[in-house]
C-alpha positions as CSV (number, residue, x, y, z in Angstrom):
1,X,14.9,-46.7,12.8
2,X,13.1,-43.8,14.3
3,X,11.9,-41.1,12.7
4,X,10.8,-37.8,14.4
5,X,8.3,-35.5,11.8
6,X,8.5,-32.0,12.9
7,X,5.8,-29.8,11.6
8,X,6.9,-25.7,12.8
9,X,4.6,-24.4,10.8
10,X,2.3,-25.4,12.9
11,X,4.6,-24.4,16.4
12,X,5.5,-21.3,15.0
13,X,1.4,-20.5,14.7
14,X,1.0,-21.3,18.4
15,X,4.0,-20.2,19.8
16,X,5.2,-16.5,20.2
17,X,8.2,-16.7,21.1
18,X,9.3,-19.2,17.9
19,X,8.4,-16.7,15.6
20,X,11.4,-14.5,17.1
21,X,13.7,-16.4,15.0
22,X,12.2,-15.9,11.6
23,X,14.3,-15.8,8.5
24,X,13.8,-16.7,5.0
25,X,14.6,-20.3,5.3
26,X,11.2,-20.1,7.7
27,X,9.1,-18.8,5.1
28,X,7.4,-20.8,2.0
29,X,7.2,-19.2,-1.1
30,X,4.2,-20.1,-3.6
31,X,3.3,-18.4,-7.0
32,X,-0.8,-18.5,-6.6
33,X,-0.7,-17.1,-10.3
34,X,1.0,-15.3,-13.2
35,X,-1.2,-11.6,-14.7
36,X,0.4,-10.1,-18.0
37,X,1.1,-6.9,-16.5
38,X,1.9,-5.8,-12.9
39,X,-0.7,-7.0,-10.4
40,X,-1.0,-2.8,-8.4
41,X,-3.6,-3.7,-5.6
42,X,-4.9,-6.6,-4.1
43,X,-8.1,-7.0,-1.7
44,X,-9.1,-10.2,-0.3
45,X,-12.9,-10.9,-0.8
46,X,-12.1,-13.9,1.9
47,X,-9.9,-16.5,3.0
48,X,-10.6,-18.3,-0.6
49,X,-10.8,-15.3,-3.1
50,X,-9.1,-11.9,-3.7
51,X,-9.3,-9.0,-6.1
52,X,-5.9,-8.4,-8.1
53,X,-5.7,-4.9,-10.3
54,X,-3.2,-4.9,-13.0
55,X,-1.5,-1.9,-13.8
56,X,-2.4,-1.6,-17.6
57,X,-6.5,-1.8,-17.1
58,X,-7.5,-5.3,-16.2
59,X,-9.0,-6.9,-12.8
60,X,-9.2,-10.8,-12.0
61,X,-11.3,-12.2,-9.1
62,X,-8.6,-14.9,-8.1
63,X,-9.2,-18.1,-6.4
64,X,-5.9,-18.3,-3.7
65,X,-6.0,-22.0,-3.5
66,X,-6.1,-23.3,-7.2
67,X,-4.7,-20.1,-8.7
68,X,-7.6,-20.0,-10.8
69,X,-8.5,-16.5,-12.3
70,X,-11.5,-14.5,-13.8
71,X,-11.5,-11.2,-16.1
72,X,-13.6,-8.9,-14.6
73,X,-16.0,-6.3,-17.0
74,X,-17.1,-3.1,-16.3
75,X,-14.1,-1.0,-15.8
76,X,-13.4,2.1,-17.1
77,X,-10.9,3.8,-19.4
78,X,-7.2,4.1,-18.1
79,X,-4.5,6.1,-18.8
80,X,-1.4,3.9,-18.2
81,X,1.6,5.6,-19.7
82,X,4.1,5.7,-17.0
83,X,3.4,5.1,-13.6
84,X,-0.3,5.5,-14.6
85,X,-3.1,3.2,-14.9
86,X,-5.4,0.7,-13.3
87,X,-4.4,1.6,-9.7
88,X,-5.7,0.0,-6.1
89,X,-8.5,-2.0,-5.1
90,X,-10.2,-2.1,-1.7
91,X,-13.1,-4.2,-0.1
92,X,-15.7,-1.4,1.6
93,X,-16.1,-2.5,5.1
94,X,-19.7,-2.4,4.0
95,X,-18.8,-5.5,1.3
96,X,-20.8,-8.3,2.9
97,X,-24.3,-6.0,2.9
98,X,-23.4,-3.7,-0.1
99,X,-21.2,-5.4,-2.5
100,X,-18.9,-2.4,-2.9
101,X,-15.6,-2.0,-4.3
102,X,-12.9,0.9,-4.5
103,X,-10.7,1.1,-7.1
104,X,-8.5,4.2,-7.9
105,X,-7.0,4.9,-11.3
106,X,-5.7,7.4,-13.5
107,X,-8.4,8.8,-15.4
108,X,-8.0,10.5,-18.8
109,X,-8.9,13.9,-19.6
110,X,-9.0,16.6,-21.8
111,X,-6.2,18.6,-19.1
112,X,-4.1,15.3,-18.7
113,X,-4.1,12.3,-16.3
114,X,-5.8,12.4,-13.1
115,X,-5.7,10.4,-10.0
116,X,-9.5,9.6,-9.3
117,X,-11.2,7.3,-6.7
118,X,-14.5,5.3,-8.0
119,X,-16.4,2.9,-6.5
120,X,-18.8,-0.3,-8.4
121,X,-20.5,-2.9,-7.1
122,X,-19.2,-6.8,-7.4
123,X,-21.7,-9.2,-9.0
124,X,-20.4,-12.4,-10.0
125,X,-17.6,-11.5,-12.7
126,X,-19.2,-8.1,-13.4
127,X,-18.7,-4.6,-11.8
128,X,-22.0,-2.5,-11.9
129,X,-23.1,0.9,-10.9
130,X,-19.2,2.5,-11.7
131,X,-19.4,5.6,-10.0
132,X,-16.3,8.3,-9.6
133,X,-16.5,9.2,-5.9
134,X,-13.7,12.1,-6.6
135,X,-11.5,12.9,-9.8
136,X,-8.8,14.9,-8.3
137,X,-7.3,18.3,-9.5
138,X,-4.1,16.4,-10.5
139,X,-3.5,16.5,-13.8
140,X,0.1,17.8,-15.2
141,X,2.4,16.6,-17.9
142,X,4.0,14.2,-15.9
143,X,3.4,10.6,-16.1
144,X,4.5,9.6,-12.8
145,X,3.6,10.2,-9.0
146,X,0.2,9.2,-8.6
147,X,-0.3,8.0,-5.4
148,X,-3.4,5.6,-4.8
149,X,-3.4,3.7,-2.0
150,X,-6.7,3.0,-0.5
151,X,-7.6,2.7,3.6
152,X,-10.7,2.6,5.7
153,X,-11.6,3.5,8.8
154,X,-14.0,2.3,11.6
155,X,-16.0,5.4,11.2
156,X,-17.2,5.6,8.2
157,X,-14.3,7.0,6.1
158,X,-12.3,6.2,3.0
159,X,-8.9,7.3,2.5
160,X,-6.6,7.7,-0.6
161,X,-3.3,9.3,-1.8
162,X,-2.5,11.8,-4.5
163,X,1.3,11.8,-5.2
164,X,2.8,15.4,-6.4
165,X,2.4,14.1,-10.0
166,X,6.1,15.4,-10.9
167,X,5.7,18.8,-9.9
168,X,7.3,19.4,-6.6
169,X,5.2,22.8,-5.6
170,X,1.9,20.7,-6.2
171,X,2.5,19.5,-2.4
172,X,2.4,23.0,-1.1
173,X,-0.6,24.2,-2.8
174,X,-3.6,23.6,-1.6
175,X,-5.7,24.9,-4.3
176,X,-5.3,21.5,-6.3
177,X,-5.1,17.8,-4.6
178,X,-1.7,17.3,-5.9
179,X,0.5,15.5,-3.0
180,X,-2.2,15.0,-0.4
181,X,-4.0,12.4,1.5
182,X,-8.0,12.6,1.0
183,X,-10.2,11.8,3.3
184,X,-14.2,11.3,2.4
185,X,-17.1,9.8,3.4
186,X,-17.9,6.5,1.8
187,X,-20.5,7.9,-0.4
188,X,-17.9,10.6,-2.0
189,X,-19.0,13.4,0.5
190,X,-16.4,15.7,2.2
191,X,-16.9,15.0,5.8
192,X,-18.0,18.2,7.7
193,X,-14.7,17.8,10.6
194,X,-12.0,17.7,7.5
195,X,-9.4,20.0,8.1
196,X,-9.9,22.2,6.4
197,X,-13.2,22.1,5.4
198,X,-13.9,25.9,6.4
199,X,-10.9,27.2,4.1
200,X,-12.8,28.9,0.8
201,X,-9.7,28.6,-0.9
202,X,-8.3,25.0,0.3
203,X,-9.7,21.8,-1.7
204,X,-11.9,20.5,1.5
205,X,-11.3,17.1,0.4
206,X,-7.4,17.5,2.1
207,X,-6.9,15.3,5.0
208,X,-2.8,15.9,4.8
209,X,-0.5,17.7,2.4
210,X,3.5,17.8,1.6
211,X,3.8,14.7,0.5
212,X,6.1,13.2,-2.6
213,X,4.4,10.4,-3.7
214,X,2.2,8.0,-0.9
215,X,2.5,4.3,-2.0
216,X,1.0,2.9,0.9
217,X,-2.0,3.4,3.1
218,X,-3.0,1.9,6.4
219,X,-5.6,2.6,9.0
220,X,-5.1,0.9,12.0
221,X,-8.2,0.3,13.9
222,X,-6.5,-1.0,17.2
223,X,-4.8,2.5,18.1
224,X,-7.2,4.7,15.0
225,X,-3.9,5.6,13.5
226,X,-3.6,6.2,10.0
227,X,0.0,5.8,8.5
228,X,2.1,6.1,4.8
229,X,4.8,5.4,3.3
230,X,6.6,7.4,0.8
231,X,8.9,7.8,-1.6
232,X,11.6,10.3,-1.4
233,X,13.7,11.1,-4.3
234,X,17.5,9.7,-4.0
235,X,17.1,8.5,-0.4
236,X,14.3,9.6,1.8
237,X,11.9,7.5,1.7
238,X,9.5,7.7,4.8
239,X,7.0,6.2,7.1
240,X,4.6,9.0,8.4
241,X,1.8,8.6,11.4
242,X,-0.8,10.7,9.5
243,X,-2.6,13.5,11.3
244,X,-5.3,15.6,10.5
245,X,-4.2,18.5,8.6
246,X,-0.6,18.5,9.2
247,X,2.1,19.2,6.7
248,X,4.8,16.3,5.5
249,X,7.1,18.9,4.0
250,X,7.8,17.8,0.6
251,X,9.4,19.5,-1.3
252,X,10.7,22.1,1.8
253,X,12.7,19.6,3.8
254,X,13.6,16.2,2.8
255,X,16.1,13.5,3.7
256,X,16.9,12.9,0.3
257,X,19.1,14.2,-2.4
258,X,18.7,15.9,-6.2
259,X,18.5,12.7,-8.9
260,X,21.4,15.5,-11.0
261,X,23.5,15.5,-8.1
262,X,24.6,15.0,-4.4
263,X,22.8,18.3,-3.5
264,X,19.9,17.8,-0.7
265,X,16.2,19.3,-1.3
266,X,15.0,21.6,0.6
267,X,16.0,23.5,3.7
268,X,17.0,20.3,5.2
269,X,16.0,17.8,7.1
270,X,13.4,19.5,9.3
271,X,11.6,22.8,10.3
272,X,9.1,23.9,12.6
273,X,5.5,23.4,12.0
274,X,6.2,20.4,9.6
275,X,5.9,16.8,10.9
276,X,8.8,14.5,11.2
277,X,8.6,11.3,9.8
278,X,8.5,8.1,12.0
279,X,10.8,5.8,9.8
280,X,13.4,7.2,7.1
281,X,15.0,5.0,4.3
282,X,18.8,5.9,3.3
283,X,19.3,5.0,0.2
284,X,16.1,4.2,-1.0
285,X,14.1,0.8,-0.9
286,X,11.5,2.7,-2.9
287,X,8.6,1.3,-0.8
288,X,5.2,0.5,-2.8
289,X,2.6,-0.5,-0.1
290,X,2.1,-1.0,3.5
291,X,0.3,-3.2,6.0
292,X,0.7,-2.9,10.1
293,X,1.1,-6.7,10.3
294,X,-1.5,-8.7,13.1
295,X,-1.9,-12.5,12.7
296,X,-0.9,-15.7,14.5
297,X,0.8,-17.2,11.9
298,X,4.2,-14.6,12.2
299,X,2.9,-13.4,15.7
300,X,6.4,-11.7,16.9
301,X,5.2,-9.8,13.8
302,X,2.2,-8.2,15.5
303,X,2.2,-4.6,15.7
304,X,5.3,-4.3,12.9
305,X,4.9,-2.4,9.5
306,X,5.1,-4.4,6.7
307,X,6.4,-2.9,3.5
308,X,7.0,-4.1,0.0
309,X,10.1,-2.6,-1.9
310,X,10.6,-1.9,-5.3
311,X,14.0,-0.8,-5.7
312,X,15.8,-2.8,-3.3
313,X,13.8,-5.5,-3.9
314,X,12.4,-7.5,-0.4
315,X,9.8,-7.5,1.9
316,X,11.0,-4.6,4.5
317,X,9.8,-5.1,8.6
318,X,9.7,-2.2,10.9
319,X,9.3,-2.6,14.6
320,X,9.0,0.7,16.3
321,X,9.5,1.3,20.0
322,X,7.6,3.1,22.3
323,X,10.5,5.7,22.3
324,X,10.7,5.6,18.8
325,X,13.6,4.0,17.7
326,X,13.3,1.7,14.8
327,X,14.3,-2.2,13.8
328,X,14.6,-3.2,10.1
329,X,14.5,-6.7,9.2
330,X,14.4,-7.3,5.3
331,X,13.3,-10.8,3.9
332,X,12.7,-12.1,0.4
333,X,15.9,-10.3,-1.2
334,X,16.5,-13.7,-3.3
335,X,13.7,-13.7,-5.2
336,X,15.2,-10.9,-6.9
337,X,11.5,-9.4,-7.3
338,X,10.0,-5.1,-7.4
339,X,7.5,-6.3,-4.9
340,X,4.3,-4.0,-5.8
341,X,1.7,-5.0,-4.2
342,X,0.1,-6.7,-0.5
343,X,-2.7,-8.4,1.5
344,X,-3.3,-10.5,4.4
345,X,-5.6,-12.9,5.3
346,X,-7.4,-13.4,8.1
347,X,-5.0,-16.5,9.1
348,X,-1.9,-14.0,8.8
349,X,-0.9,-15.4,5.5
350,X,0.8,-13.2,3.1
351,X,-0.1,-12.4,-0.9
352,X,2.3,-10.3,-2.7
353,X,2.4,-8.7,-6.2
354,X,5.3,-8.3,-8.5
355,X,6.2,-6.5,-11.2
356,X,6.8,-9.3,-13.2
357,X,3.0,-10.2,-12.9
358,X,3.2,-13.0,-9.8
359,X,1.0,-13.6,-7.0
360,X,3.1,-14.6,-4.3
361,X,2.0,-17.0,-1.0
362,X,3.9,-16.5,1.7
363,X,3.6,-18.5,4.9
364,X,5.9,-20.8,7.0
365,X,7.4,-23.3,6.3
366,X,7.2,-27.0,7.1
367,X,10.0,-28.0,7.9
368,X,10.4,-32.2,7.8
369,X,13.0,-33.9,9.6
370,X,14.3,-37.4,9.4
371,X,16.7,-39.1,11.5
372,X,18.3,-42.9,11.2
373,X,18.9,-44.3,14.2
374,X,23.3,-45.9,13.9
């Protein structure tokens, strides 16, 4: 008898070009964990621990190898009605010295729900020193389109996204933060080279504006590109390279179409002096966060965008060419999961959230093969 063990989890790791051929047979599934509620953001503290928000108030610290999880205290009043409630969480890059955590969250108010980005301070099980960096002029009737994805940069800057909150001329209108991108300093501060930071009659906080509702955020250090996705309304949905100050066009031109009827918003598709986006989504996948994707473990991966669906319900892969022409590649459709929610380790492994309250693993799979010799 002879017997051959072949491990490509570990080939696929060291070898490029094995990765090309990834499918979902390659991948391993694992449920780290089950949350009552639907785990919104994830931040990996290290290759051992991660913070998981749920939607409806809570926060666990999580251990990623027994599954193990711990309610934290300390947070603050949500409104969760809707698409509302405990929102994302994001390790400062100043963690390791400072402790620091950044959460965003629809907070209560007198006027209604607004989008608002805090910060607290990790100490053991507890979050200390809650502070809200920025409670946004948000607040409308509406219980949906929040926005509140979180991303760094190298340069001393945290970013977040404010979705229209249901009311389409919100994303024009720069008098309130309603369907922006916000850039600050870490401490809360407007940074004196914002945009529009001159403008008496601009909130100064603006780093972008026209957009729907931003469920995804991601700085890229490598090339200092920051980049969204969105949703559209009935088909539209977007990936946007997001500059300083420039307009996404929502709701004046948009790839999708009225919820009521086959009738397209907008002017159409596109129109000078507003940005086009760099990936469109027809119909829908309703995308709900987003990674640039740089590991060894899936290294053909390197350099792809990495988004979780809700709608259509997979892991969605974007490679986009120098010329800009685009390659979708969609994985996980059997697990018949709204994937919320993403990380990565420093290894390259996966973690996804799903709205039925998992904590997905996803790396490669070893594959074991046995063969009888006659």
């Amino acid at each position: 008898m002879k017997t051959w063990i072949i491990f490509l989890a570990s080939l696929m790791a060291l070898n490029a070009s094995a990765s090309d051929a990834i499918t979902d047979n390659s991948l391993e599934v694992q449920t780290v964990t089950q949350f009552d509620g639907i785990p919104w953001g994830i931040s990996i503290l290290n290759d051992q621990e991660a913070i998981v928000t749920v939607k409806k108030g809570s926060a666990y610290k999580v251990n990623l190898s027994t599954g193990k999880k711990q309610a934290l205290t300390g947070l603050p009043e949500v409104d969760n009605r809707g698409q509302g409630g405990l929102l994302d969480v994001a390790k400062s890059p100043e963690f390791k010295e400072q402790g620091w955590l950044y959460f965003t969250y629809s907070k209560p108010t007198d006027e209604g729900a607004k989008t608002t980005l805090a910060r607290a301070k990790l100490s053991g099980n507890k979050l200390t020193a809650w502070h809200d960096l920025l409670v946004t002029d948000s607040a409308t009737s509406e219980s949906k389109h929040y926005g509140g994805r979180i991303a760094f940069d190298d340069k001393g800057h945290v970013f977040f996204s404010v979705g229209d909150r249901g009311v389409r001329d919100n994303a024009q209108d720069l008098t309130n933060h309603g369907g922006s991108v916000i850039r600050l300093n870490l401490d809360g501060s407007v940074p004196a080279n914002n945009p529009f930071v001159t403008h008496a009659n601009i909130r100064n906080e603006i780093w972008s504006y026209g957009h729907r509702n931003p469920q995804g955020l991601f700085y890229d250090t490598d090339t200092e590109t920051l980049w969204s996705n969105e949703h559209g309304p009935r088909g539209g949905d977007e990936i946007n390279l997001i500059r300083p100050g420039a307009n996404y066009g929502w709701p004046i031109v948009s790839y999708g179409k009225e919820y009521w009827g086959p009738i397209s918003v907008g002017e159409g598709n596109t129109k000078d002096g507003i940005d086009n986006p760099a990936k469109v989504f027809i119909p829908s996948i309703a995308p709900s966060s987003l990674i640039r994707y740089k590991g060894m473990l899936f290294s053909n991966w390197n350099g792809d965008f990495l988004s979780t669906a809700l709608a259509l319900r997979h892991l969605n892969k974007i490679r986009i060419d120098k010329n800009g022409e685009t390659t979708e590649t969609r994985y996980l459709q059997h697990l018949d999961e709204r994937l919320r929610s993403m990380a990565q380790d420093s290894t390259g492994i996966l973690y996804l959230g799903t709205d039925s309250g998992k904590l997905l693993k996803i790396s490669l799979a070893v594959v074991i093969e046995v063969k009888k010799a006659g």
